[in-house]
N, CA, C and O atoms as a Tripos MOL2 file, in Angstrom:
@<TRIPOS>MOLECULE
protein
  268   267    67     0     0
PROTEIN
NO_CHARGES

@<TRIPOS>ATOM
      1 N         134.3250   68.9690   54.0210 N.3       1 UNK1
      2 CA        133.7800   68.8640   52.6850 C.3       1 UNK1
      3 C         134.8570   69.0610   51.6240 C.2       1 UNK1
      4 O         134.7420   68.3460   50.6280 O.2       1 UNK1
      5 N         135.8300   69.8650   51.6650 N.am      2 UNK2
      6 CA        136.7830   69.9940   50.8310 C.3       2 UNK2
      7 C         137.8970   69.1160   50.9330 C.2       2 UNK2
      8 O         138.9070   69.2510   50.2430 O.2       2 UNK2
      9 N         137.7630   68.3670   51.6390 N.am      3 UNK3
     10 CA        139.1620   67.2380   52.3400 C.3       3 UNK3
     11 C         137.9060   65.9140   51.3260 C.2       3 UNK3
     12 O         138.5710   64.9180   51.0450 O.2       3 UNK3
     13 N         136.9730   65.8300   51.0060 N.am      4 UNK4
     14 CA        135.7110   64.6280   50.0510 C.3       4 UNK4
     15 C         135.8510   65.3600   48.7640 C.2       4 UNK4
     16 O         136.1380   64.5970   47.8420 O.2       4 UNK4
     17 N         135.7650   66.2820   48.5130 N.am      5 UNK5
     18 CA        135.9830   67.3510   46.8890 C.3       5 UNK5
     19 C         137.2510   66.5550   46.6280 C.2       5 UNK5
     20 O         137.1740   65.4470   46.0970 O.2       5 UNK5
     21 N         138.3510   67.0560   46.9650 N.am      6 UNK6
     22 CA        138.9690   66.6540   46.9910 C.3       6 UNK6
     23 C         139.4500   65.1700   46.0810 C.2       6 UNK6
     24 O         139.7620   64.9930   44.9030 O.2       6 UNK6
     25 N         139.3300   64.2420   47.2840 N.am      7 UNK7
     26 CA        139.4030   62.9010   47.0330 C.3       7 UNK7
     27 C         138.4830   62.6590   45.6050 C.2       7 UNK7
     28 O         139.0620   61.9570   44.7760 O.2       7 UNK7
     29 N         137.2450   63.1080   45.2490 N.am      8 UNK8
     30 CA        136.9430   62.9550   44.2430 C.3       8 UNK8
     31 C         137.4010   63.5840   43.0880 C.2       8 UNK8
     32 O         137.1660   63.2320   41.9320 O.2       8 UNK8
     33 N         138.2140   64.7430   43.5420 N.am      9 UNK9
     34 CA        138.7900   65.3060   42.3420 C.3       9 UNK9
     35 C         140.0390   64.4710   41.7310 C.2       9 UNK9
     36 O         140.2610   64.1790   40.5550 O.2       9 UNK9
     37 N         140.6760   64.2210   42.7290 N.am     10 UNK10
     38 CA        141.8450   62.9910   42.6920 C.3      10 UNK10
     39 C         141.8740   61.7430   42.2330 C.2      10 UNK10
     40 O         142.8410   61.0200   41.9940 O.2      10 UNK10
     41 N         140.0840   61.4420   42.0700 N.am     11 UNK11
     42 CA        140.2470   59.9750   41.6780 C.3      11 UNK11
     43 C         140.0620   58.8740   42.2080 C.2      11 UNK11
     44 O         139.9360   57.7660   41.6860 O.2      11 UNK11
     45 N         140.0350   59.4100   44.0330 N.am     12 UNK12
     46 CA        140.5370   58.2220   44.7200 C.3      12 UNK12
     47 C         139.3750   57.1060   45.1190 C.2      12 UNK12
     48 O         138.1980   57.4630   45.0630 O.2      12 UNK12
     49 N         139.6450   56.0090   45.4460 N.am     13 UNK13
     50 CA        138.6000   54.6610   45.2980 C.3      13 UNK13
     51 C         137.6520   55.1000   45.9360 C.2      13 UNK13
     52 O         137.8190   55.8290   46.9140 O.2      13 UNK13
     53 N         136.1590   54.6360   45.3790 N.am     14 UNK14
     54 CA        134.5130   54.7470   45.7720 C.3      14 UNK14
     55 C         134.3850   54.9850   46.9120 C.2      14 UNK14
     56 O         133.8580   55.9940   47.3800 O.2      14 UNK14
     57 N         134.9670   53.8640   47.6400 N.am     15 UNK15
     58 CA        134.2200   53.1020   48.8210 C.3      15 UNK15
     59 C         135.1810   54.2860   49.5090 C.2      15 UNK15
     60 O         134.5720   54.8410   50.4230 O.2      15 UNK15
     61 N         136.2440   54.7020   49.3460 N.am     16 UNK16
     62 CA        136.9910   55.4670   50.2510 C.3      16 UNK16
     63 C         136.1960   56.6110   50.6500 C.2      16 UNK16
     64 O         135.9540   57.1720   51.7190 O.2      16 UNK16
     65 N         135.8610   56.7750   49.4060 N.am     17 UNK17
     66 CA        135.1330   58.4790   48.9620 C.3      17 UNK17
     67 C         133.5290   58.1860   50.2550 C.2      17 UNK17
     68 O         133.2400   58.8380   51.2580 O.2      17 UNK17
     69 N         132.9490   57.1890   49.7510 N.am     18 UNK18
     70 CA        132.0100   56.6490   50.2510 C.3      18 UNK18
     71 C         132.3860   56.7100   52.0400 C.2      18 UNK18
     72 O         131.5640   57.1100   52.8640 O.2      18 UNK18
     73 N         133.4390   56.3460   52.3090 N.am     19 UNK19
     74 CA        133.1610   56.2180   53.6530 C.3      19 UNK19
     75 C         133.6970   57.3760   54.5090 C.2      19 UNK19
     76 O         133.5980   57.5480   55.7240 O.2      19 UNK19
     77 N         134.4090   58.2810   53.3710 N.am     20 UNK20
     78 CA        134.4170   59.5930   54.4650 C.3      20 UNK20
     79 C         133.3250   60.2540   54.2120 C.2      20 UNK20
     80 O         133.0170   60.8130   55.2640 O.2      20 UNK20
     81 N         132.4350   60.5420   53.2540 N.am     21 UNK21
     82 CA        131.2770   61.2710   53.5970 C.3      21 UNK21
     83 C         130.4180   60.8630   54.8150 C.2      21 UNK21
     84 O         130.0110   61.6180   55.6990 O.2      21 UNK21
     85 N         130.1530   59.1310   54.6690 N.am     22 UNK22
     86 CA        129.6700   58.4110   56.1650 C.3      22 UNK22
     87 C         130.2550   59.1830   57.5280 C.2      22 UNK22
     88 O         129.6430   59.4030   58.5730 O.2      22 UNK22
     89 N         131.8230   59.5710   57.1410 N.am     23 UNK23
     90 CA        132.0840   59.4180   59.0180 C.3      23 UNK23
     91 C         131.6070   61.5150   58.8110 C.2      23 UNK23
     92 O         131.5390   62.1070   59.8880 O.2      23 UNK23
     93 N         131.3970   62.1940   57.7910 N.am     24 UNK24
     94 CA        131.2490   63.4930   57.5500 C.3      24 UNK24
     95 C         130.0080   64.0800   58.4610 C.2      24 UNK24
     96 O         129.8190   65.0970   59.1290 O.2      24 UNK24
     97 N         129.0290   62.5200   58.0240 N.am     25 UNK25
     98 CA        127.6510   62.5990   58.3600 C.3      25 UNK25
     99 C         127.6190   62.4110   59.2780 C.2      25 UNK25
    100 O         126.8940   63.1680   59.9230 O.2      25 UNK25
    101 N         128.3600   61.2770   60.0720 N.am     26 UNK26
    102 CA        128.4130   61.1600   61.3420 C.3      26 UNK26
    103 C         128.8620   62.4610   62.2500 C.2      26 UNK26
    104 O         128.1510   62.7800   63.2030 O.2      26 UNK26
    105 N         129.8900   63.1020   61.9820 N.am     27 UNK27
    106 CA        130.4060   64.1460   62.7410 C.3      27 UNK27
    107 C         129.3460   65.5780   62.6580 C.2      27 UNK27
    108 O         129.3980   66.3980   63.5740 O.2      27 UNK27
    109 N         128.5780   65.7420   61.7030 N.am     28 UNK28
    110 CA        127.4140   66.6620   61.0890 C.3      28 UNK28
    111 C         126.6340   66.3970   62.3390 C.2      28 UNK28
    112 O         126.5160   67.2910   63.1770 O.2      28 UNK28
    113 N         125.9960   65.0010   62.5400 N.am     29 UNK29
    114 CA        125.1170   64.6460   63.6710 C.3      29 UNK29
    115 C         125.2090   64.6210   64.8870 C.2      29 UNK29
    116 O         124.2780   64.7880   65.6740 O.2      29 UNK29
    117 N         126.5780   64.3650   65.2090 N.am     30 UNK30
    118 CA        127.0910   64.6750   66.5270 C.3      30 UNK30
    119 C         126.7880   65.9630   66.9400 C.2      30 UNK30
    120 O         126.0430   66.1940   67.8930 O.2      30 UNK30
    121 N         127.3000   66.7620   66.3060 N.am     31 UNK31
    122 CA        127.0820   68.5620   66.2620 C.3      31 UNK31
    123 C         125.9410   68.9160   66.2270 C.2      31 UNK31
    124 O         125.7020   69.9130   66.9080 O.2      31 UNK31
    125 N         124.7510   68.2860   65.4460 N.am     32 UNK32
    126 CA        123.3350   69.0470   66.1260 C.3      32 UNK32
    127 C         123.1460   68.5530   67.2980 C.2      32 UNK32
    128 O         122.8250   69.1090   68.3490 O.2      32 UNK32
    129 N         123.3790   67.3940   67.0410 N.am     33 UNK33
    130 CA        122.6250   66.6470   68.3620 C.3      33 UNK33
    131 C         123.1440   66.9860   69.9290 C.2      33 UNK33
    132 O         122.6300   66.4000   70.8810 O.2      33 UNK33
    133 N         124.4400   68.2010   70.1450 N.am     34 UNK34
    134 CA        124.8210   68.9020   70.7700 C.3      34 UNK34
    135 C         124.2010   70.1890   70.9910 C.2      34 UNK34
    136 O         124.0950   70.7090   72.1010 O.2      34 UNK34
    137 N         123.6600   70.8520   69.5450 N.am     35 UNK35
    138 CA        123.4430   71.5060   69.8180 C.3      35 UNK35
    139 C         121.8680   71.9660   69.9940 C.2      35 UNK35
    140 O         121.3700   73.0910   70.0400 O.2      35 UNK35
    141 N         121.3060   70.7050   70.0710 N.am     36 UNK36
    142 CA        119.3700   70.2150   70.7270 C.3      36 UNK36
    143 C         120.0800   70.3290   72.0030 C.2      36 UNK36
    144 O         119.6870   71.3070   72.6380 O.2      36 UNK36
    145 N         120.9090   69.7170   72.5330 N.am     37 UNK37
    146 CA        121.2060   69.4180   74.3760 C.3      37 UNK37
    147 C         121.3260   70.9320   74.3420 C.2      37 UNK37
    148 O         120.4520   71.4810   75.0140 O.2      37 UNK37
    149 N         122.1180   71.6930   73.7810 N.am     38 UNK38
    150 CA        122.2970   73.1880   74.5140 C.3      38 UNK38
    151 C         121.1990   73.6380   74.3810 C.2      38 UNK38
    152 O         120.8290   74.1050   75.4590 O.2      38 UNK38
    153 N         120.2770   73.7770   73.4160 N.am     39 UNK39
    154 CA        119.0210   74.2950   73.5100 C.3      39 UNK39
    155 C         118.1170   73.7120   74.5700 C.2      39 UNK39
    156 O         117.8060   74.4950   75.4680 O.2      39 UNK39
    157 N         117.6510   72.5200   74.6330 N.am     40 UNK40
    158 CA        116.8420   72.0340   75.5070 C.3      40 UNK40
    159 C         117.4280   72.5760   77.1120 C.2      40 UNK40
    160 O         116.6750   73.1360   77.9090 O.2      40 UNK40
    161 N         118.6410   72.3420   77.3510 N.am     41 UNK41
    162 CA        119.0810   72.8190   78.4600 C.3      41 UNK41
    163 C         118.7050   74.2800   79.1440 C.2      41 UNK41
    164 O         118.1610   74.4690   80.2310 O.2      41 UNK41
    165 N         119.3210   75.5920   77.8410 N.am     42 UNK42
    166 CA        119.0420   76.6830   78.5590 C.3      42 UNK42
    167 C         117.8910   76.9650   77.9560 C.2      42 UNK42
    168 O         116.9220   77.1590   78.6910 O.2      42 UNK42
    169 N         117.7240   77.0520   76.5880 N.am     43 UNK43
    170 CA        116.5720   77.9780   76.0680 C.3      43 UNK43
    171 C         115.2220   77.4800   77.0280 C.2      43 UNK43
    172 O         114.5350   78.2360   77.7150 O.2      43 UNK43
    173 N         115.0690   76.2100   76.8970 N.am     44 UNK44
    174 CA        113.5890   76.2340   77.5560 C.3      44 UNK44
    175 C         113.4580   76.0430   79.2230 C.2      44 UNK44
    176 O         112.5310   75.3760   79.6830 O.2      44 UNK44
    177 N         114.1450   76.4800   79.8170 N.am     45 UNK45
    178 CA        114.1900   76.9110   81.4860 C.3      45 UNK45
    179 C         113.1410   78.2540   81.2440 C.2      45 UNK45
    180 O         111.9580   78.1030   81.5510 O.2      45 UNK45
    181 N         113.5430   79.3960   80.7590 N.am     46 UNK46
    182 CA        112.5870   80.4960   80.3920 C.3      46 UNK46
    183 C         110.9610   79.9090   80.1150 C.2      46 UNK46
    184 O         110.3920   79.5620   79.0800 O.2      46 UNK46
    185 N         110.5050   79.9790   81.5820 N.am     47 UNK47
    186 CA        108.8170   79.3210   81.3850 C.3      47 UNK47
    187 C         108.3020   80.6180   80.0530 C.2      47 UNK47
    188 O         107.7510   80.1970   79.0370 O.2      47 UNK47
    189 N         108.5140   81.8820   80.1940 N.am     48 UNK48
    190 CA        107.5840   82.5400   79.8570 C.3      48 UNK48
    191 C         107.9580   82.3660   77.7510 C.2      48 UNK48
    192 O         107.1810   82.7710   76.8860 O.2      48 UNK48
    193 N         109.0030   81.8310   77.5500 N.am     49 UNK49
    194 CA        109.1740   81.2720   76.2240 C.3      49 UNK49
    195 C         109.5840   80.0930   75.6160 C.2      49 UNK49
    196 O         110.1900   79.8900   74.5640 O.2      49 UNK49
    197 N         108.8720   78.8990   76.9980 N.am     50 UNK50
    198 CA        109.2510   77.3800   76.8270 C.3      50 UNK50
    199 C         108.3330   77.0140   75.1840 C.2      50 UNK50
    200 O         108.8680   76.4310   74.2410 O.2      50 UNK50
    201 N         107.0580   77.4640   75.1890 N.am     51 UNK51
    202 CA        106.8360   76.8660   74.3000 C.3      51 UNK51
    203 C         106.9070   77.6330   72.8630 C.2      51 UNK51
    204 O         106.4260   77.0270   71.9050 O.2      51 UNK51
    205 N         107.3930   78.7400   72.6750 N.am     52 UNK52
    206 CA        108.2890   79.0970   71.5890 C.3      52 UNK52
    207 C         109.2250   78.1550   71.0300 C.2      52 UNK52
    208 O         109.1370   77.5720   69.9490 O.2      52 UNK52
    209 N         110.1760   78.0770   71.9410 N.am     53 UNK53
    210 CA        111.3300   77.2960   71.9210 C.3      53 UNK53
    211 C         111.0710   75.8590   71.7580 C.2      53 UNK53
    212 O         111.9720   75.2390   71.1930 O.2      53 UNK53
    213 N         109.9650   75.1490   72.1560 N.am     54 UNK54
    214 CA        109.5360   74.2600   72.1180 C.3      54 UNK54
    215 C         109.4470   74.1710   70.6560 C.2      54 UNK54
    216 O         110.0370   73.2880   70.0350 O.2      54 UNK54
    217 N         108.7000   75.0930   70.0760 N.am     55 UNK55
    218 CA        108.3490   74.6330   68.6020 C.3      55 UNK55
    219 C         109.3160   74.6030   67.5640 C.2      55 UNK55
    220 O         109.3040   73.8650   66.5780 O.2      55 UNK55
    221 N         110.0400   75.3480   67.8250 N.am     56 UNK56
    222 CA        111.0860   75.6890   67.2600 C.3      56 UNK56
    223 C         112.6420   74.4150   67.0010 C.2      56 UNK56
    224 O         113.3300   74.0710   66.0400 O.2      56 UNK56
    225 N         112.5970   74.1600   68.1370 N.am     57 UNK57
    226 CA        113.0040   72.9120   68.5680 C.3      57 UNK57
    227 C         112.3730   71.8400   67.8440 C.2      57 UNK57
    228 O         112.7220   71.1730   66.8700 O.2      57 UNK57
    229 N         111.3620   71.8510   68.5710 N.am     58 UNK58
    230 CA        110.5600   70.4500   67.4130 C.3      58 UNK58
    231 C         110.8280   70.6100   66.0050 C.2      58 UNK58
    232 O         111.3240   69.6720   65.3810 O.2      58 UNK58
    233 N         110.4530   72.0830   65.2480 N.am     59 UNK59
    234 CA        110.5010   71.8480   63.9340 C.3      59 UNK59
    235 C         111.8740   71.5180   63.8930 C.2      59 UNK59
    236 O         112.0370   70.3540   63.5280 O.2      59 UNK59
    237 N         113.0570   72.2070   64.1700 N.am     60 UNK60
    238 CA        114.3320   71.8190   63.6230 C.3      60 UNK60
    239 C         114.5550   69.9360   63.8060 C.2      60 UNK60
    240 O         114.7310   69.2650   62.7890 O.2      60 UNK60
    241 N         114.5290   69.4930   64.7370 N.am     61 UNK61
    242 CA        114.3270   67.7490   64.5830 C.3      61 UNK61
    243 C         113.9360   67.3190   64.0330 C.2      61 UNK61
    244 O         114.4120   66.2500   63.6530 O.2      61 UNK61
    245 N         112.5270   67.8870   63.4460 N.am     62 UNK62
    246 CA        111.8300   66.9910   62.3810 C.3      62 UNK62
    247 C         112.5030   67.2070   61.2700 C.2      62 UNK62
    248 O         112.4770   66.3280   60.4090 O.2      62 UNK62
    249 N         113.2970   68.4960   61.0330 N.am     63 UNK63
    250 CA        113.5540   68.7130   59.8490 C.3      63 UNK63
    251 C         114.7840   67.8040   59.7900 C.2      63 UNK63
    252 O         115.1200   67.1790   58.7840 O.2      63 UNK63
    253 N         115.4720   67.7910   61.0580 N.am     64 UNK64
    254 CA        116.8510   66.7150   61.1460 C.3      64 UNK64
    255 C         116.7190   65.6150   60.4830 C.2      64 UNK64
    256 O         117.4120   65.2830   59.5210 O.2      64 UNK64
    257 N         115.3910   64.7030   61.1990 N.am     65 UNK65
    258 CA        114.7020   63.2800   61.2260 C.3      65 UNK65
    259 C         114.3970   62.9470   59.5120 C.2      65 UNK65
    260 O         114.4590   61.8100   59.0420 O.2      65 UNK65
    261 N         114.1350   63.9150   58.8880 N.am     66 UNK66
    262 CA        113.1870   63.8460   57.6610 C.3      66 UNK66
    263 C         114.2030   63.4330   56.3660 C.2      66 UNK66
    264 O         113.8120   62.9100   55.3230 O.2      66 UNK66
    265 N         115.9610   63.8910   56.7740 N.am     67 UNK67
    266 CA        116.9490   63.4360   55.6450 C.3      67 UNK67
    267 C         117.1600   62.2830   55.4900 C.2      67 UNK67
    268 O         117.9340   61.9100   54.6070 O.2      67 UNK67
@<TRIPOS>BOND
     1     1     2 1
     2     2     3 1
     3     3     4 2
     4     3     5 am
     5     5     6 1
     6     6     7 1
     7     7     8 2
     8     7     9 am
     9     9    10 1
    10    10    11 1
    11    11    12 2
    12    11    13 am
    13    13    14 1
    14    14    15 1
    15    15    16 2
    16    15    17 am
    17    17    18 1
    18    18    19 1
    19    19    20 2
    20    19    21 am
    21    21    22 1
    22    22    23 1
    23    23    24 2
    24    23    25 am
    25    25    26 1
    26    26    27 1
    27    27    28 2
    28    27    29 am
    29    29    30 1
    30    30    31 1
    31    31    32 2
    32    31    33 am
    33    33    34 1
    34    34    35 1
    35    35    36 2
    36    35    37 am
    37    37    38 1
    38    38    39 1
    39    39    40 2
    40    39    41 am
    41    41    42 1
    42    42    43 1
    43    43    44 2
    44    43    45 am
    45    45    46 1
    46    46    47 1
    47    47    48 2
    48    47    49 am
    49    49    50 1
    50    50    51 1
    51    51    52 2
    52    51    53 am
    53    53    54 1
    54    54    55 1
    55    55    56 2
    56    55    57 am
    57    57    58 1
    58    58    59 1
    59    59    60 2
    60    59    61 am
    61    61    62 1
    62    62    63 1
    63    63    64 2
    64    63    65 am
    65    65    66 1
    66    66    67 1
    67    67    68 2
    68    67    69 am
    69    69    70 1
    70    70    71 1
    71    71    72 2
    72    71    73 am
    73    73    74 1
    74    74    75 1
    75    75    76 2
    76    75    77 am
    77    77    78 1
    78    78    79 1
    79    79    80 2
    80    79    81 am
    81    81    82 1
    82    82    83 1
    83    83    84 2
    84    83    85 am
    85    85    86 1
    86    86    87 1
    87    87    88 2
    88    87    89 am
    89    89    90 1
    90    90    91 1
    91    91    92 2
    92    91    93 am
    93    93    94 1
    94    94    95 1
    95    95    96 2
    96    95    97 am
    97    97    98 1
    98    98    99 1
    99    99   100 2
   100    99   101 am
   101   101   102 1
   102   102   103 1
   103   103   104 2
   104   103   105 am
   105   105   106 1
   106   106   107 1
   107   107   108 2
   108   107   109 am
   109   109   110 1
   110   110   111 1
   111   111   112 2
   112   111   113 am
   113   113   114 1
   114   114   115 1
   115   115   116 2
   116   115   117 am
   117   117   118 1
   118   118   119 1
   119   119   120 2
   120   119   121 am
   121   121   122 1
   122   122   123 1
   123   123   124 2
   124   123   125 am
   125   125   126 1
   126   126   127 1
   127   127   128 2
   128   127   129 am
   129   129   130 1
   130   130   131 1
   131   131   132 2
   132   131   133 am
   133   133   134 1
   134   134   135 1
   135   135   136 2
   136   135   137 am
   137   137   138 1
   138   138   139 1
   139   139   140 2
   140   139   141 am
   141   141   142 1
   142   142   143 1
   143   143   144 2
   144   143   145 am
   145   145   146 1
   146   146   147 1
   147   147   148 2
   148   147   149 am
   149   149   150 1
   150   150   151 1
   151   151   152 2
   152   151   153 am
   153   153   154 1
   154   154   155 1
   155   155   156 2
   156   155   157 am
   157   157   158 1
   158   158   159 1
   159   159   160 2
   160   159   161 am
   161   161   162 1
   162   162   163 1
   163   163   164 2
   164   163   165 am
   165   165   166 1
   166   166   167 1
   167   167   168 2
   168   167   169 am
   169   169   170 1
   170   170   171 1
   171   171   172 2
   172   171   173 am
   173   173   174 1
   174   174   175 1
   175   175   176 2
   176   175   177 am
   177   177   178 1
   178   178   179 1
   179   179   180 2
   180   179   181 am
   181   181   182 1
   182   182   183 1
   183   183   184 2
   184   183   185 am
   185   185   186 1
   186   186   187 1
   187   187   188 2
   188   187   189 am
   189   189   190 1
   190   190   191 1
   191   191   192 2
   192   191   193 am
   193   193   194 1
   194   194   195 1
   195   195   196 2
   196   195   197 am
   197   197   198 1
   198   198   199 1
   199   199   200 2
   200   199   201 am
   201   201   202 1
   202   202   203 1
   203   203   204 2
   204   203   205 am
   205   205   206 1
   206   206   207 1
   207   207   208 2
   208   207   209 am
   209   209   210 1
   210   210   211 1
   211   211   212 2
   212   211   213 am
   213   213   214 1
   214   214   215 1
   215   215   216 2
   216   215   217 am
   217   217   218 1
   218   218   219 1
   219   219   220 2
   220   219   221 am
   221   221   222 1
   222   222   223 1
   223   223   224 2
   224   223   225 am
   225   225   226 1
   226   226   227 1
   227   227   228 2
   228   227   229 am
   229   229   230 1
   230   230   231 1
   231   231   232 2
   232   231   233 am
   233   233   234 1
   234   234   235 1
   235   235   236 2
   236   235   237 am
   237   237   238 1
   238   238   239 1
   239   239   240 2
   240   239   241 am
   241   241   242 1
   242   242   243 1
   243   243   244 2
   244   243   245 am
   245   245   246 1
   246   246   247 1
   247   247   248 2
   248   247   249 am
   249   249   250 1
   250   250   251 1
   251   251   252 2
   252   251   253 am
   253   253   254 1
   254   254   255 1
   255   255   256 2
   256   255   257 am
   257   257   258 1
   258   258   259 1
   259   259   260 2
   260   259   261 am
   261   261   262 1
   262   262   263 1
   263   263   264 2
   264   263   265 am
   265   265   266 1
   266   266   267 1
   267   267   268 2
@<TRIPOS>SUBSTRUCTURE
     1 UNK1         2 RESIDUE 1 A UNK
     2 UNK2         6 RESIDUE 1 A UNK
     3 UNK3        10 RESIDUE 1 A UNK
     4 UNK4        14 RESIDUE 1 A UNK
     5 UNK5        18 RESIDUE 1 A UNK
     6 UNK6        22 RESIDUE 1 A UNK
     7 UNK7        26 RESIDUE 1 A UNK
     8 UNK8        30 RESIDUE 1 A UNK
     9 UNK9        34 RESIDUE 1 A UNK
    10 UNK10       38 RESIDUE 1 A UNK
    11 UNK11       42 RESIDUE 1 A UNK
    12 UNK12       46 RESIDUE 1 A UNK
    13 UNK13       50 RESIDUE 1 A UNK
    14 UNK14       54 RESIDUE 1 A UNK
    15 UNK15       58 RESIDUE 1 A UNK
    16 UNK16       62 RESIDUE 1 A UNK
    17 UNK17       66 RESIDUE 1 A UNK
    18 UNK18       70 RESIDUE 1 A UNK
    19 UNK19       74 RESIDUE 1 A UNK
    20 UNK20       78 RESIDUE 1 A UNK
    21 UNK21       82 RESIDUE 1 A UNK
    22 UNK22       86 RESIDUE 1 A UNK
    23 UNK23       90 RESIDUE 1 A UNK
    24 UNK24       94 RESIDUE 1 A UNK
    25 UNK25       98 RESIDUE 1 A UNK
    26 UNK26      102 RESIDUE 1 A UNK
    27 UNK27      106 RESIDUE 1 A UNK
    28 UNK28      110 RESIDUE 1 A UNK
    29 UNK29      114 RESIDUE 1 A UNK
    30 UNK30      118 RESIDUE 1 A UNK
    31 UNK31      122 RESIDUE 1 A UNK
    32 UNK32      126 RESIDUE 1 A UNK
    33 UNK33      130 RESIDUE 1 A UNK
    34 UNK34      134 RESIDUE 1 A UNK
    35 UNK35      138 RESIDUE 1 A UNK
    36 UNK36      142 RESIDUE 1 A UNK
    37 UNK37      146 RESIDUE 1 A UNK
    38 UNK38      150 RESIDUE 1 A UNK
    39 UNK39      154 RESIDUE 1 A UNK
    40 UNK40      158 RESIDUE 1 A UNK
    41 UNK41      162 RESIDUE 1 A UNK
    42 UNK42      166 RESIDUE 1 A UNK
    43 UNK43      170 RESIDUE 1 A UNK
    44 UNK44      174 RESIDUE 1 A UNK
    45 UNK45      178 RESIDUE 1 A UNK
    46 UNK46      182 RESIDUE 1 A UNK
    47 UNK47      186 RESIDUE 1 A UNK
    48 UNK48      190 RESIDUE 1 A UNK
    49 UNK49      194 RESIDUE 1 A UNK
    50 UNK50      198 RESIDUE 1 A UNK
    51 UNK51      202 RESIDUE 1 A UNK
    52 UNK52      206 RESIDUE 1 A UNK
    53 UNK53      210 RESIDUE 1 A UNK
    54 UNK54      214 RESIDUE 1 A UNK
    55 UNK55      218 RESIDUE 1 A UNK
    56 UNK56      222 RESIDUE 1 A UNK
    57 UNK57      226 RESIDUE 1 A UNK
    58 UNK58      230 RESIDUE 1 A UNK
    59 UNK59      234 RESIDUE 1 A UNK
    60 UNK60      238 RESIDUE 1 A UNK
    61 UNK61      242 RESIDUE 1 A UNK
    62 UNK62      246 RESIDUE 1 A UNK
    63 UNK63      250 RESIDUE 1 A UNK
    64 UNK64      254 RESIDUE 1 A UNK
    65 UNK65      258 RESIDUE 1 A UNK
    66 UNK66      262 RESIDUE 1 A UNK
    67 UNK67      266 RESIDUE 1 A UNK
């Protein structure tokens, strides 16, 4: 985020500015979407708090899905 501050503080062309926030977002998504696999993986093995985790899980995706 400060490597995009930056560039806009500087001036530098739209589309530039424009397309590192794109690859920002991209790398943002990579990283949850790692960190649903670590959750789905261990948290919900634990039968006796699958569906805790379940919900919890769900809400955070939807909340992912919803930007």
């Amino acid at each position: 985020m400060r490597g995009v501050s930056r560039m806009v503080e500087d001036e530098r062309y739209c589309i530039d500015v424009v397309t590192q926030i794109n690859a920002v977002r991209a790398a943002l998504h990579k990283i949850a979407l790692g960190l649903v696999d670590d959750h789905v993986r261990h948290c919900l093995k634990d039968p006796r708090r699958a569906d805790e985790h379940a919900d919890e899980l769900m809400d955070a995706v939807g909340r992912m899905l919803s930007r």
